[in-house]
C-alpha positions in Angstrom: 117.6 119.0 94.0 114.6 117.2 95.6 111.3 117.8 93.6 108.5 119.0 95.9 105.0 117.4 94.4 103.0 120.1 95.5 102.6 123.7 95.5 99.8 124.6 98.6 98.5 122.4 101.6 101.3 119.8 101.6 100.8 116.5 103.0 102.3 115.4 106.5 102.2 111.6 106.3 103.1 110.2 109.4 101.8 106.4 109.1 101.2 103.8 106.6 99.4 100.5 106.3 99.3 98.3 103.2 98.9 100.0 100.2 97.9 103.1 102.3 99.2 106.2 103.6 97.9 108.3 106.4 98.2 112.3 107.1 98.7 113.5 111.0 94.7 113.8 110.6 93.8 110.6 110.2 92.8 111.1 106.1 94.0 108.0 104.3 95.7 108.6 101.1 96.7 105.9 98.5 99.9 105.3 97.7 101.3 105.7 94.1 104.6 106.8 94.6 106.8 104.9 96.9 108.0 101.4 96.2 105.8 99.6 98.0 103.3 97.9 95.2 104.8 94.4 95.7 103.9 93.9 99.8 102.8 97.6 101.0 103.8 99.5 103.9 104.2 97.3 107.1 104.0 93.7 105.9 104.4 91.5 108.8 106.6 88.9 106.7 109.3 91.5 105.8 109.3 93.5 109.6 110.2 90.2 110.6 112.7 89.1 108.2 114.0 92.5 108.4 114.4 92.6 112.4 116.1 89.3 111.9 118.4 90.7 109.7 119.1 93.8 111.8 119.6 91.6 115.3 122.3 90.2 113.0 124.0 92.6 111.2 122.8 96.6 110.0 124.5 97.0 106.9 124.4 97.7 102.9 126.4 95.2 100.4 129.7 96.7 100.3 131.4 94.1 102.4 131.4 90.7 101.7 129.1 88.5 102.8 127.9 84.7 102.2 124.2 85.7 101.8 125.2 87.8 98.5 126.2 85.5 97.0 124.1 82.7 98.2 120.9 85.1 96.8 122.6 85.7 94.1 123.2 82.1 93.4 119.7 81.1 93.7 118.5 84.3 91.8 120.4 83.4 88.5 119.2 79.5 89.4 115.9 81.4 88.3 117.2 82.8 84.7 118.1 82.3 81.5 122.0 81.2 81.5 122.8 84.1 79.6 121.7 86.5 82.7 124.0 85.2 85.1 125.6 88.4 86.7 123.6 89.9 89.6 124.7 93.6 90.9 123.4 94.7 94.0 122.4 98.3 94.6 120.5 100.3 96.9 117.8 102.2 95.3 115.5 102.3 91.9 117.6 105.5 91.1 121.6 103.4 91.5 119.7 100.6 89.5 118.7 103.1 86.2 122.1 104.9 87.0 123.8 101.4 86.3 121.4 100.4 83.8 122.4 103.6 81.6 126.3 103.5 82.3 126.4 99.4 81.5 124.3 100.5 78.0 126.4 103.3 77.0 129.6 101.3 77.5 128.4 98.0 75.9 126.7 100.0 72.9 129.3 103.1 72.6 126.6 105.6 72.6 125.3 108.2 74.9 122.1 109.5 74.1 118.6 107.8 75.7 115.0 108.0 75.2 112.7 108.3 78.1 108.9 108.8 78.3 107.5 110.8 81.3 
């Protein structure tokens, strides 16, 4: 069910760097797709708070753990008091999945919009 993005010469990317991407030639391709626009591909600050996490503990947020709900504490600290429910989730794709299922059953309907 994967979508391919292209039809001839497909791209091998085997590196990136910043807001780059890099094919197993060398030719540096910018990168529109993956969710990297905030820090890029191989910022030093989140390898090393992510190492940090790992030496610690390798998992997602199905178990219970003090730093959930410490971030979520300090997240909603941030808000309006009205947004003061945080749910975790693992991708862009469970976060619109959740975002349509918590719409439909708050509104009672089950048709959406979307724009391409």
């Amino acid at each position: 069910s994967c979508k391919i993005f292209f039809d001839k010469d497909p791209l091998k990317i085997v590196r990136a760097q910043g807001q780059y991407m890099f094919d197993e030639k060398g030719e540096k391709y910018l990168d529109c797709i993956n969710n990297v626009a905030h820090v890029g591909h191989s910022h030093p600050y989140v390898i090393k708070a992510a190492t940090k996490q790992m030496e610690l503990l390798n998992t997602n947020s199905r178990f219970l753990h003090d730093n959930l709900v410490q971030y979520a504490q300090r997240l909603t600290a941030t808000l309006p008091e009205k947004l003061s429910v945080c749910y975790f989730v693992n991708s862009g794709s469970e976060a619109n999945d959740l975002a349509l299922r918590l719409s439909r059953q708050y509104r009672g309907h089950q048709d959406v919009i979307t724009l391409e």
